[in-house]
VEXDRENDREN-325289 format. One line per 4 residues: their letters; for each residue x, y, z negated of C-alpha. Coordinates in steps of 0.001 Angstrom, whole numbers. Last residue first. Layout:
N
A	X Y Z ~ ...
***
This chain:
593
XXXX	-196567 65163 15027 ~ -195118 67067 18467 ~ -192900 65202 20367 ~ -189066 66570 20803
XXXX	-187109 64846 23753 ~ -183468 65686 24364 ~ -182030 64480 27353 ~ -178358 64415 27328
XXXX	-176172 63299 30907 ~ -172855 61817 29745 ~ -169781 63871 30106 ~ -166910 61667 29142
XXXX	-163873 62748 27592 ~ -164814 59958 24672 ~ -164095 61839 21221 ~ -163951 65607 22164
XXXX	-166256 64891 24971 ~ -168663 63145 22802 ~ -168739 66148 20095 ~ -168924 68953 22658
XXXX	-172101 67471 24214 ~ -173895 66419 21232 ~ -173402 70027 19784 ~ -174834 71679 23516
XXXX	-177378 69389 23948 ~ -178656 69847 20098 ~ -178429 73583 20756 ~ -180151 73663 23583
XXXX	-183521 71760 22807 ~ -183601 73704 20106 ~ -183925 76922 22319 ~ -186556 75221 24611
XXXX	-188156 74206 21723 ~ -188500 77965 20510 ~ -190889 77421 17459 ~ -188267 75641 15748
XXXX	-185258 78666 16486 ~ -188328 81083 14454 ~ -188033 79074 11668 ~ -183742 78946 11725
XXXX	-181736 76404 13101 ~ -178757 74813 10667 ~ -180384 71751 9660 ~ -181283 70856 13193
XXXX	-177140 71277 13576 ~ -176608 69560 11196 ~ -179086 66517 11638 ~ -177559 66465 15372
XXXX	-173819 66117 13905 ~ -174997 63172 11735 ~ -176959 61380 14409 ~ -173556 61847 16434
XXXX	-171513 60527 13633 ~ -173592 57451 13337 ~ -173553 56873 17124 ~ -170015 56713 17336
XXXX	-169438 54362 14113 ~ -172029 52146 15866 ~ -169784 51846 19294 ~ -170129 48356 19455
XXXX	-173494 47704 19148 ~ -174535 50837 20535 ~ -173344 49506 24022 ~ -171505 53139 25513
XXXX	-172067 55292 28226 ~ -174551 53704 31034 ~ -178177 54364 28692 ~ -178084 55279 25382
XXXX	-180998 55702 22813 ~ -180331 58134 20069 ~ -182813 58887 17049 ~ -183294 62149 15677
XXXX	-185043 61286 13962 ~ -188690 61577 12681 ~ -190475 63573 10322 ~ -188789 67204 11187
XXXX	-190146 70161 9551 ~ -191321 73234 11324 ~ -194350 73485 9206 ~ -197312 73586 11571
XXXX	-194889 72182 13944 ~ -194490 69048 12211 ~ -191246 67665 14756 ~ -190156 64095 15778
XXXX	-187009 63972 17548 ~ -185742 61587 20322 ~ -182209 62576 21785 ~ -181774 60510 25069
XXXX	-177920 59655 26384 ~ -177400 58998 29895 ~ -174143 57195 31583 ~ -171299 58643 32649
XXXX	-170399 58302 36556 ~ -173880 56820 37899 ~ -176265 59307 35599 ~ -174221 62228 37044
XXXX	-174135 60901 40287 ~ -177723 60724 40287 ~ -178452 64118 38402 ~ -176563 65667 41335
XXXX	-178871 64106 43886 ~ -181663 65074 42340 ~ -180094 68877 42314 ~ -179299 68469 45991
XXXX	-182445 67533 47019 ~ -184855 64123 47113 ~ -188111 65593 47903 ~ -187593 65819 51641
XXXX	-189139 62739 52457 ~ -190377 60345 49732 ~ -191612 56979 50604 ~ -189037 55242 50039
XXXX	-185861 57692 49983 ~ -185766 59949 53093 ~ -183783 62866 52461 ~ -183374 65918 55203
XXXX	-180330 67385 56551 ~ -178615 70561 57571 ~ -180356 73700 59891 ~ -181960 76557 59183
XXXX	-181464 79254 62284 ~ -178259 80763 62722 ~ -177007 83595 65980 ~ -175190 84718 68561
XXXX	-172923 82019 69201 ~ -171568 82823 72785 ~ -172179 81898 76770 ~ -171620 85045 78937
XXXX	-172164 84906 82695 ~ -175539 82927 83417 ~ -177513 84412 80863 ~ -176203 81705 77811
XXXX	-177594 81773 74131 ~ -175501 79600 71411 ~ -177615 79395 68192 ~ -175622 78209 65538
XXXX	-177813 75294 63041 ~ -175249 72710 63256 ~ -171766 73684 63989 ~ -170880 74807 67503
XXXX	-167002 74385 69508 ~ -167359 76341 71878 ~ -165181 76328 75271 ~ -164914 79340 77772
XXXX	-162219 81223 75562 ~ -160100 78024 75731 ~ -160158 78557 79913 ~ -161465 74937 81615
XXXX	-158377 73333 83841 ~ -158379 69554 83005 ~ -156258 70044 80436 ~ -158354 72723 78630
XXXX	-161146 70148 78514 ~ -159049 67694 77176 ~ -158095 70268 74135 ~ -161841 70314 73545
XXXX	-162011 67075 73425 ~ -159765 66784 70441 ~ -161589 69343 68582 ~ -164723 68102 68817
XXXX	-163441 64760 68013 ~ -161818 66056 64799 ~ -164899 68106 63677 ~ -166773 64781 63510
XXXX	-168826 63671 66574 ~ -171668 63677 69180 ~ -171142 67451 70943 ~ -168236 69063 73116
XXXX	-169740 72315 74568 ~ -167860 73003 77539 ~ -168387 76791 79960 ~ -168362 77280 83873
XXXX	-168420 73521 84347 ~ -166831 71432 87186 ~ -169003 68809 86892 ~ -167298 66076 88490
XXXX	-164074 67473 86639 ~ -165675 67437 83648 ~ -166781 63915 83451 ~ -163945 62338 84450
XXXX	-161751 63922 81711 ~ -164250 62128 79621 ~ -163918 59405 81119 ~ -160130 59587 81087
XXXX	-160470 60225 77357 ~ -162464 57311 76457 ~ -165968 56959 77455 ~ -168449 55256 74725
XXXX	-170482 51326 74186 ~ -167271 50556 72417 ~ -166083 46848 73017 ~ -166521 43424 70469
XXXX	-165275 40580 70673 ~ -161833 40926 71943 ~ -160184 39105 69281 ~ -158224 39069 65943
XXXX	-158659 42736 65372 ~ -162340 42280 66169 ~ -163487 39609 63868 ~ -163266 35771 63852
XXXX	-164623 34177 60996 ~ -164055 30291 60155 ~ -165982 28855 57245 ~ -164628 27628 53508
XXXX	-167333 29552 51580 ~ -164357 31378 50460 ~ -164158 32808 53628 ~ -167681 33886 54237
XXXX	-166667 35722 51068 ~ -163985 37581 52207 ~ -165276 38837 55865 ~ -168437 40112 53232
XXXX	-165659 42260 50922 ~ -164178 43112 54598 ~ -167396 44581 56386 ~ -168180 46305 53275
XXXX	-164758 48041 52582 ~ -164496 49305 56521 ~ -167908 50908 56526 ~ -166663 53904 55763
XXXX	-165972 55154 59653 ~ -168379 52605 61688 ~ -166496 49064 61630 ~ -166376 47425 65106
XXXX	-169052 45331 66277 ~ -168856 41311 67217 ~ -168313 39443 63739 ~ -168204 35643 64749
XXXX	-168626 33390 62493 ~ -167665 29658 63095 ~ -169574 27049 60054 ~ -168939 24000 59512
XXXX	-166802 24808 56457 ~ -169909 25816 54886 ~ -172740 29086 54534 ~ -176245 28371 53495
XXXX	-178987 29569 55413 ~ -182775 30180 55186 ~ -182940 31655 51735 ~ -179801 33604 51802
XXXX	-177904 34467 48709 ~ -174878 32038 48837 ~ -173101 36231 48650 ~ -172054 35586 52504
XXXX	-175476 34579 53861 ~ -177005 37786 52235 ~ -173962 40188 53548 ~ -175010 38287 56859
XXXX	-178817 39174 56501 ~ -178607 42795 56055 ~ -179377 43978 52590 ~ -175932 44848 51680
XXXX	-175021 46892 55013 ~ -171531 44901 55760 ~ -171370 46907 59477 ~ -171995 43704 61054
XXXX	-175364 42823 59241 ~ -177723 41637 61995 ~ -177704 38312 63056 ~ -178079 35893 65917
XXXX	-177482 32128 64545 ~ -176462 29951 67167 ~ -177285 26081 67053 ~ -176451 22828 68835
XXXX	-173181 22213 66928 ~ -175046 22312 63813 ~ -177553 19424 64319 ~ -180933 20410 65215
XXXX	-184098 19749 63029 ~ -183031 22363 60333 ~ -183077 25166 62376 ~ -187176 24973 63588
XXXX	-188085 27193 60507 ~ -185833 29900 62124 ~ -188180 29750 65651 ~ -186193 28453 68530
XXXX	-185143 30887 71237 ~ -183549 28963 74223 ~ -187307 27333 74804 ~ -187797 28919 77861
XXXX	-184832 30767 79358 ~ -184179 34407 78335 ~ -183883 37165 80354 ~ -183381 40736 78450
XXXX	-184228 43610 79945 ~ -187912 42070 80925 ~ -189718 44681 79073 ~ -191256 41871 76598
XXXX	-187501 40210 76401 ~ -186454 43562 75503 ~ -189256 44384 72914 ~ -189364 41087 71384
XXXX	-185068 41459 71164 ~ -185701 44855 69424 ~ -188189 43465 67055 ~ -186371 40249 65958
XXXX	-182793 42226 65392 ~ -184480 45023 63404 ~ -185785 41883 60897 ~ -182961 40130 60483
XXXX	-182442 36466 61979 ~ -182273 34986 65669 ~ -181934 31436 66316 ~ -180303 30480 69630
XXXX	-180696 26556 70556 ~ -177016 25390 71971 ~ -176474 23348 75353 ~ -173195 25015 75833
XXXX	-174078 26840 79286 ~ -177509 28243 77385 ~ -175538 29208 74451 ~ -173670 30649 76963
XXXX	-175817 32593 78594 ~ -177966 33705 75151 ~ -174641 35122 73778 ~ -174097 37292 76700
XXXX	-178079 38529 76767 ~ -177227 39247 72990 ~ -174347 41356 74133 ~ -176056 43198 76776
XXXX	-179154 43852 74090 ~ -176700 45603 71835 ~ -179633 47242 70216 ~ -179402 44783 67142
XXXX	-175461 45672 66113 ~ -173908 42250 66024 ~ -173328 39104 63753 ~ -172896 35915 65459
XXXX	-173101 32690 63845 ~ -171928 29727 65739 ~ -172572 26278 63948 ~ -169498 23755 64760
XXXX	-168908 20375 66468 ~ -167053 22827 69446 ~ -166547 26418 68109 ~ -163195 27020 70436
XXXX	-165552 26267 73370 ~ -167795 28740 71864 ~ -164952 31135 71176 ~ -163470 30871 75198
XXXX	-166667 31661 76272 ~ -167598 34406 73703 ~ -164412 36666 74625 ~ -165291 36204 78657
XXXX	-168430 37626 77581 ~ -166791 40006 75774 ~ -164778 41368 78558 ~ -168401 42008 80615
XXXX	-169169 44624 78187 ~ -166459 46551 80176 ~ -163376 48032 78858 ~ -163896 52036 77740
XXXX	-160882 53782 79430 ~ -157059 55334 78789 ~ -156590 57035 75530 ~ -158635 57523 72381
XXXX	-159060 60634 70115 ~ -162241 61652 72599 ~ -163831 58065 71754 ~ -167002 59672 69762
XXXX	-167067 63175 72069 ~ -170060 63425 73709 ~ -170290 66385 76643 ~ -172281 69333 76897
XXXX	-171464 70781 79979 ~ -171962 74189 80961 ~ -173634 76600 84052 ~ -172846 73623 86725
XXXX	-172343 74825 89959 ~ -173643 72914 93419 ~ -170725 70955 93546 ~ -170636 69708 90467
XXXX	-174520 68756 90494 ~ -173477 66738 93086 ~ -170874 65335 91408 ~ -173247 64544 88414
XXXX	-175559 63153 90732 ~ -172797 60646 92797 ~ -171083 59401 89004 ~ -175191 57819 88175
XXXX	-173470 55273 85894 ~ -173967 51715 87280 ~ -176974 49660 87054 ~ -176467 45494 87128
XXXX	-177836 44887 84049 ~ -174512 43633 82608 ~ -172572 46509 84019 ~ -169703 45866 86244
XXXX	-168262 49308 87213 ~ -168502 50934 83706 ~ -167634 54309 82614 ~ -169338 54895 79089
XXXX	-172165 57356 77778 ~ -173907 59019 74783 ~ -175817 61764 76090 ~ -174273 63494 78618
XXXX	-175683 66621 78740 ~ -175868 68853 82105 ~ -176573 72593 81755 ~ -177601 74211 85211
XXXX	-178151 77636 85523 ~ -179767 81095 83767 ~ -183164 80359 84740 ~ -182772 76625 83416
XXXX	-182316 73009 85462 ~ -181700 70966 82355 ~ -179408 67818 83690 ~ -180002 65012 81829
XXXX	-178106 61887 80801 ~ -179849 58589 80341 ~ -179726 54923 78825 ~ -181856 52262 80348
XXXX	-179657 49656 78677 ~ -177765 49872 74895 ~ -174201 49607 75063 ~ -173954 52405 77353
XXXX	-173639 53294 80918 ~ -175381 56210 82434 ~ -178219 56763 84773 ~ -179423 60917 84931
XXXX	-182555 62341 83452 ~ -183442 65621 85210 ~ -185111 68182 82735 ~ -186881 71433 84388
XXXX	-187340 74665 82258 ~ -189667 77409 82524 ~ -192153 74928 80790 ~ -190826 72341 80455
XXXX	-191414 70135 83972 ~ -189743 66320 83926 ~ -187537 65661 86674 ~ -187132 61895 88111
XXXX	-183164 61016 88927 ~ -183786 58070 86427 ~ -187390 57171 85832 ~ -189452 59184 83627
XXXX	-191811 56861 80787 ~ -194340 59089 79224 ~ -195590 57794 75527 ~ -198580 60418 74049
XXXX	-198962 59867 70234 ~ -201378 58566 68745 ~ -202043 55028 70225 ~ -199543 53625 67763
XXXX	-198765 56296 64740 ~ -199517 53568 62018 ~ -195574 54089 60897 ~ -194579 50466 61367
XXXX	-196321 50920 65258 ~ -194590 54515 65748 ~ -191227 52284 65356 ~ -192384 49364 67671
XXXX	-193730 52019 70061 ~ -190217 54088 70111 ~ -188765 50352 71199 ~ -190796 50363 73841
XXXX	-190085 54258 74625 ~ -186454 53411 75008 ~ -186574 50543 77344 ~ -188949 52139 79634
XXXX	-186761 55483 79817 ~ -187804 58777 78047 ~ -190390 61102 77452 ~ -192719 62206 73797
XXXX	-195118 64154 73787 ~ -195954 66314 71282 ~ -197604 65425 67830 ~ -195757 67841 64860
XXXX	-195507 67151 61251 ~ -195652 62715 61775 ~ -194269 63232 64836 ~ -191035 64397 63007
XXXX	-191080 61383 60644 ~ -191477 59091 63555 ~ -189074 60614 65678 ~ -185858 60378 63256
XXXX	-184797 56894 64157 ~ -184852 58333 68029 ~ -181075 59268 68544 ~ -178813 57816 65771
XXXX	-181222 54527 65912 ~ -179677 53812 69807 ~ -183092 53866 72165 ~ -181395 56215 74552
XXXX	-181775 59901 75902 ~ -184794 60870 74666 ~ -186796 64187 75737 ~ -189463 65531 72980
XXXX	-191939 68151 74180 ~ -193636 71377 75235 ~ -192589 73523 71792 ~ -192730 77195 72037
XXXX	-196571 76718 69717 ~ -194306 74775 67006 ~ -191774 77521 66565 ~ -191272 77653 62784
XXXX	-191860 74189 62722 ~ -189097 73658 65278 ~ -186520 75896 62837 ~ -187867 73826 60087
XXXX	-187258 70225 61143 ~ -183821 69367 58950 ~ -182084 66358 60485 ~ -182949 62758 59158
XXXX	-181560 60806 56627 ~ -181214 57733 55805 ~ -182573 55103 52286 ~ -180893 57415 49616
XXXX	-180431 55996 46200 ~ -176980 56800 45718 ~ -176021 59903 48336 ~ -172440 60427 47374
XXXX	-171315 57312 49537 ~ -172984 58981 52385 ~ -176033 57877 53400 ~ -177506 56740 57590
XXXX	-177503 58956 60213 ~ -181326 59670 61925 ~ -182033 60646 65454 ~ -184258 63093 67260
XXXX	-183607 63249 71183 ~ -183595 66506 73221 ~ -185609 68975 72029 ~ -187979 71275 74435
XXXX	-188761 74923 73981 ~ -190917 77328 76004 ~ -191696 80800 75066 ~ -188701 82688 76757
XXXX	-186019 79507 77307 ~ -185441 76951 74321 ~ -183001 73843 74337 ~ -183254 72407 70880
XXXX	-180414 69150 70264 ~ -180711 66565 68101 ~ -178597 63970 66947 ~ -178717 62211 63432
XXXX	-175832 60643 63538 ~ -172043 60628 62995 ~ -170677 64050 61918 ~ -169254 67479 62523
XXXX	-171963 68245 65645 ~ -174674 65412 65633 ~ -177832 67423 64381 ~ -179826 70973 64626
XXXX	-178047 72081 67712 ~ -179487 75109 68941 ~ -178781 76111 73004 ~ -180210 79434 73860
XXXX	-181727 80361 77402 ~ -181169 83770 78294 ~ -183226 84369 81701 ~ -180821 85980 83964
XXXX	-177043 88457 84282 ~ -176060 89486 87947 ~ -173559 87251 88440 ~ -174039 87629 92485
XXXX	-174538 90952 92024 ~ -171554 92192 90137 ~ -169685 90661 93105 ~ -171545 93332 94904
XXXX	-170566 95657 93005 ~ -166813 95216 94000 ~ -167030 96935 97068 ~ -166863 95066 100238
XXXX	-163652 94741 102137 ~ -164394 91476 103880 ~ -167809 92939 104697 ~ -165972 96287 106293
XXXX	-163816 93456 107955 ~ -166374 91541 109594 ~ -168478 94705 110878 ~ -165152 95813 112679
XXXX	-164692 92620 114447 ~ -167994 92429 116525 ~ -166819 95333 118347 ~ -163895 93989 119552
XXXX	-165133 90649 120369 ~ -167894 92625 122726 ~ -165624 94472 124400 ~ -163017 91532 124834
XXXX	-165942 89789 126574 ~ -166717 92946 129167 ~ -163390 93115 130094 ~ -161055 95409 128708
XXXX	-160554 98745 131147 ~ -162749 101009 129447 ~ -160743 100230 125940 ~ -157797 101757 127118
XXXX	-159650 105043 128645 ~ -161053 105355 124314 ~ -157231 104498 122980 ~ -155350 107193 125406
X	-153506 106723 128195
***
């Protein structure tokens, strides 16, 4: 019996299942193009850093699609050792300038100074507006308030899991944990997929303010396909997980029993509101009057308890000229200056140079941050002095007083496998935390060739299937010093560490220039190298080899000032460094008689 007579026989269901088959496994066996389909590449959308990647600060991130462009946050890092004179700095705008009519606004993730300290001065070249969280836009106010940019510039708060509209783009902000409240994530809902950024972000189950990390979006995002993941990195070098905030709470309530008959002083970064809410509980459990000094510290705790972040009960807060009518062991001080700045208010109190407060053995300091990278020297010289003023100071090595507001590696690790990301940009950090969480991401399963690790300025484009560095747009940072920003460059900053290692030397000389004779000087003034007092023989000899070598310059040499100008440098020079090795700067001056 052949197949066709077989199949007369089946019933009528069998028929039917038969047939129904064969379409199932031509579809099973489909050609590859249609694979080719379903990555079929989009939109680009490029990705250009212009902040936060091989150092601390100064985030910012541009996100641009077709003609629409967006930044997320704009943040300022403060100098370098081998930046004397400078007051921050703030990432380089020119790229956005450049691009000004792309631009449809300003996204921030969190009110932290290394992500919205740079907004003023780039509102100041170019008013967009400006979205974020309640929390962070009041304390964006304050800032555009200093600046005389109030009412200017257009403030839109977006609640968590609310999408803001960018053009072609769509920007989801997503609750995280931090040590600063109403901080966000986003997830930027692009042509060519989904990118999700963390922002700067922590695991914690028992948040002060009650709001735990949004883990349910990003998994849902997960599951739905995430394009890439741009992930922070500050805590990717250490194991296991952020503790809570709660943990120095507990911390503070053993110390203020420990602080009986005592003052409490308690320096602390000023956005920590969580912390300062801890230290308002117990001084209210302790019976103590809170004092708060430093002027960041004032306006972000006026802005919190004005949002209603920060719940304090009447008449906690006392007024700094109200100190001296309580006794000591019914007062905390609230200060800013745990990093050792030397302006802040604790370096002040350390150094006796304080106006307001004096330190003494009845004192109990409490130092509740952990030392940013350089900042170790400060933070000790003023741990030493509070010392020697005879009072107690607890820091972080000797107790849990202060945790990191960041994930830890199995956050991080956390992270990515929520969001199961096609490709991993690891952002917020030095080369070495870049580096180190990119090695987690391979761990948890992402391919090395998939992960890029970006410098400032690269522009990293993404249709949907390819994600690479293409191209570099001007990127590094901008000065602020005063007033000034931008005009302090790399040539000031030379002659600044020029003048700070060895010292200046001026060269005055008077010159008849209708006879090329000289009627005055040269006389040497000296600044930083040497006290002329005591180096006299020095000086003489260098007056001597100037009058030779002004001696030795022919007419037409005189008429060329720039030329003289030269040769005395270059004779004064040689002569000092044969006898000192030092390179003071040399300024000659020649004024015509």
């Amino acid at each position: 019996m052949n197949e066709k007579e077989n199949q007369k026989k089946l019933p009528a269901v069998y028929k039917r299942k038969y047939v129904r088959r064969k379409p199932e496994q031509q579809e099973i066996s489909a050609p590859e193009p249609k694979k080719e389909k379903r990555e079929s590449r989009k939109t680009p959308v490029k990705i250009i850093p212009l902040g936060g990647l091989n150092e601390i600060g100064k985030n910012m991130t541009v996100f641009e699609c077709s003609n629409d462009m967006f930044i997320l946050d704009c943040g300022l890092a403060f100098p370098d050792a081998d930046m004397p004179g400078v007051d921050i700095v703030i990432p380089d705008f020119t790229y956005v300038e450049r691009n000004r009519d792309k631009l449809r606004g300003i996204v921030l993730t969190h009110g932290h100074e290394d992500h919205i300290g740079g907004l003023v001065y780039f509102l100041k070249k170019i008013n967009v507006p400006v979205y974020g969280t309640k929390l962070t836009l009041g304390l964006v106010d304050g800032k555009l308030k200093e600046h005389g940019l109030s009412g200017k510039v257009q403030l839109n708060v977006v609640l968590p899991r609310k999408t803001i509209k960018m053009g072609c783009m769509g920007v989801e902000l997503i609750k995280v944990n931090h040590s600063i409240p109403d901080s966000v994530g986003v997830a930027i809902h692009t042509p060519a997929g989904v990118i999700v950024h963390t922002g700067d972000f922590k695991v914690d189950f028992s948040p002060i303010d009650g709001g735990i990390i949004d883990l349910a979006r990003f998994g849902e995002l997960g599951s739905r396909g995430v394009l890439a993941l741009m992930s922070e990195s500050t805590n990717a070098e250490r194991p296991g997980y952020t503790q809570t905030e709660r943990k120095v709470g507990e911390s503070f309530e053993n110390l203020f029993k420990k602080a009986e008959g005592k003052r409490i002083i308690i320096a602390t970064f000023s956005s920590n509101i969580h912390r300062v809410q801890q230290i308002v509980n117990c001084a209210e459990k302790y019976g103590r009057k809170v004092a708060v000094f430093g002027r960041s510290m004032v306006n972000v705790i006026s802005t919190a308890i004005e949002l209603g972040y920060l719940k304090v009960p009447e008449g906690i807060i006392i007024d700094i000229e109200m100190m001296n009518l309580y006794k000591n062991e019914q007062i905390v001080l609230i200060t800013t200056g745990s990093q050792g700045e030397p302006m802040s208010a604790l370096t002040r109190m350390a150094m006796n140079d304080h106006k307001k407060v004096n330190i003494t053995p009845q004192d109990f300091i409490i130092i509740s941050a952990k030392p940013i990278p350089g900042n170790e020297k400060y933070v000790t010289k003023v741990v030493n002095e509070l010392m020697k003023s005879g009072a107690e100071v607890v820091y972080e090595a000797m107790y849990e007083v202060h945790v990191s507001g960041h994930a830890c590696q199995e956050e991080l690790k956390l992270m990515m496998a929520l969001t199961k990301p096609k490709f991993f940009i690891p952002v917020h950090g030095e080369y070495k935390h870049l580096q180190k969480h990119a090695d987690l991401a391979v761990d948890v399963g992402i391919p090395r060739e998939n992960i890029i690790i970006a410098e400032i300025g690269n522009v990293i484009e993404t249709d949907g299937v390819k994600m690479s560095v293409v191209s570099q747009v001007p990127a590094g940072r901008t000065l602020v010093d005063g007033l000034g920003v931008g005009d302090v460059g790399a040539i000031v900053l030379r002659d600044r560490k020029h003048l700070a290692q060895d010292g200046l030397i001026i060269i005055v000389v008077g010159i008849e220039k209708s006879t090329n004779e000289v009627v005055s000087g040269p006389d040497i003034i000296s600044r930083g190298f040497v006290y002329v007092r005591e180096s006299e023989e020095l000086m003489v000899d260098s007056r001597n080899i100037l009058i030779n070598t002004l001696n030795s310059c022919s007419a037409s040499e005189f008429k060329e000032w720039n030329t003289l100008k030269g040769k005395m440098r270059d004779a004064l020079s040689d002569y000092i460094y044969q006898k000192t090795k030092r390179s003071p700067m040399i300024l000659p001056i020649i004024m015509e008689v």
